[in-house]
C-alpha positions as CSV (number, residue, x, y, z in Angstrom):
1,X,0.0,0.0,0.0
2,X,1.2,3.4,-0.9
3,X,3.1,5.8,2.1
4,X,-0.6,8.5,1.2
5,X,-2.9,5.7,2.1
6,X,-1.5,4.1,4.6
7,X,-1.3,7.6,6.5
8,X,-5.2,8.5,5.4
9,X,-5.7,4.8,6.8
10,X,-4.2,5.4,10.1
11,X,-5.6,8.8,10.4
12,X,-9.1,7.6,10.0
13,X,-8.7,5.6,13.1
14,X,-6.9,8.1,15.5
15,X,-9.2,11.0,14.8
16,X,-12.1,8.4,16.6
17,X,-9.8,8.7,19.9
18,X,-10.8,11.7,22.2
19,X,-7.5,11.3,23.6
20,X,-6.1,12.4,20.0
21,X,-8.5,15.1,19.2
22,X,-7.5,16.3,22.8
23,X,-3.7,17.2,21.6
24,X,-4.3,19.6,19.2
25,X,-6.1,20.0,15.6
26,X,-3.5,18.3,13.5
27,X,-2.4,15.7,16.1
28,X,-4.4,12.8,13.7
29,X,-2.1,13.7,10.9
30,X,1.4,14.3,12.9
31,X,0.8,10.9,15.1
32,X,-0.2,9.0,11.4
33,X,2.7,9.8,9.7
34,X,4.9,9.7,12.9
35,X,4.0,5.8,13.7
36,X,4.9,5.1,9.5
37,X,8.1,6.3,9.9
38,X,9.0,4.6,13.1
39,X,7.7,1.4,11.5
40,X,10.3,2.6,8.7
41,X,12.7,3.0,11.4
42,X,12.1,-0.7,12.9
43,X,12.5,-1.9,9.5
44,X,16.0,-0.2,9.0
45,X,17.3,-1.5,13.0
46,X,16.3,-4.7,12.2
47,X,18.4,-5.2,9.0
48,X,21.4,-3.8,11.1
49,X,21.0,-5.7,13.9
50,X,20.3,-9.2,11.1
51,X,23.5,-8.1,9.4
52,X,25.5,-8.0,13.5
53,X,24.1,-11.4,13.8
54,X,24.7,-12.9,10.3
55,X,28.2,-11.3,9.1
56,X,31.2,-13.1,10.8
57,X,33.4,-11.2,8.4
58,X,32.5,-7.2,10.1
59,X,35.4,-5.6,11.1
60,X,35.6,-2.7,13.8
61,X,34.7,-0.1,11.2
62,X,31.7,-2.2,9.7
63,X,30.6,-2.4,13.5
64,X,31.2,1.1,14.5
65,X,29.1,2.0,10.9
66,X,26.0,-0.7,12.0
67,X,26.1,1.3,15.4
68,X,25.8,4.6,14.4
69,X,23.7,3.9,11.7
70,X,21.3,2.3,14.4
71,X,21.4,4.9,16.5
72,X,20.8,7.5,13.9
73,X,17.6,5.7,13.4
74,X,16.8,5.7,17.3
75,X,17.2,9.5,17.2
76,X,14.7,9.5,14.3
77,X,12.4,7.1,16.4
78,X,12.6,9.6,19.7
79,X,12.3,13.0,17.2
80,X,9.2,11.5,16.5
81,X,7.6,10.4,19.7
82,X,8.1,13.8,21.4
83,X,6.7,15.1,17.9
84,X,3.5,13.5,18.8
85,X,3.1,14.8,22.4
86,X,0.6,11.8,23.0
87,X,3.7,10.2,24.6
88,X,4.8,12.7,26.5
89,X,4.4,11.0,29.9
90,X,7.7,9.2,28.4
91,X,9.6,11.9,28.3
92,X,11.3,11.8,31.8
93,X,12.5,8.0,31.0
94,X,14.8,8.7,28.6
């Protein structure tokens, strides 16, 4: 399914959540497209991780690359969770 429609898709559900509508006017449409890309992001960590379980052959640099990469992708994960302010009650545990 194409990045619009699953977005519209999710949408369509939150806006039925009073909690949502609560947040703010737009908070259907930032929380949508904030849980696609950390699904993206799950995606990405999970190839890294596969390729720290399945590649004998890394070397340090390969490692220290697979690292960073993953983290990059936690930062992206943790942009978007405080972008959705429905998590915020989080915010102290990390």
């Amino acid at each position: 399914m194409e990045y619009i429609k699953i977005i519209e898709q999710i949408k369509n559900n939150l806006i039925k959540s009073q909690n949502i509508q609560k947040i703010n006017g737009n908070a259907s449409d930032i929380m949508a497209i904030s849980l696609v890309d950390i699904e993206e992001s799950n995606k990405k960590i999970n190839i890294l991780i596969n390729k720290l379980i399945n590649d004998n052959n890394l070397i340090e640099e390969d490692i220290n690359d697979i690292l960073f990469n993953i983290g990059d992708e936690f930062r992206h994960i943790l942009y978007h969770i405080k972008d959705m302010q429905f998590y915020e009650y989080l915010e102290g545990n990390f």
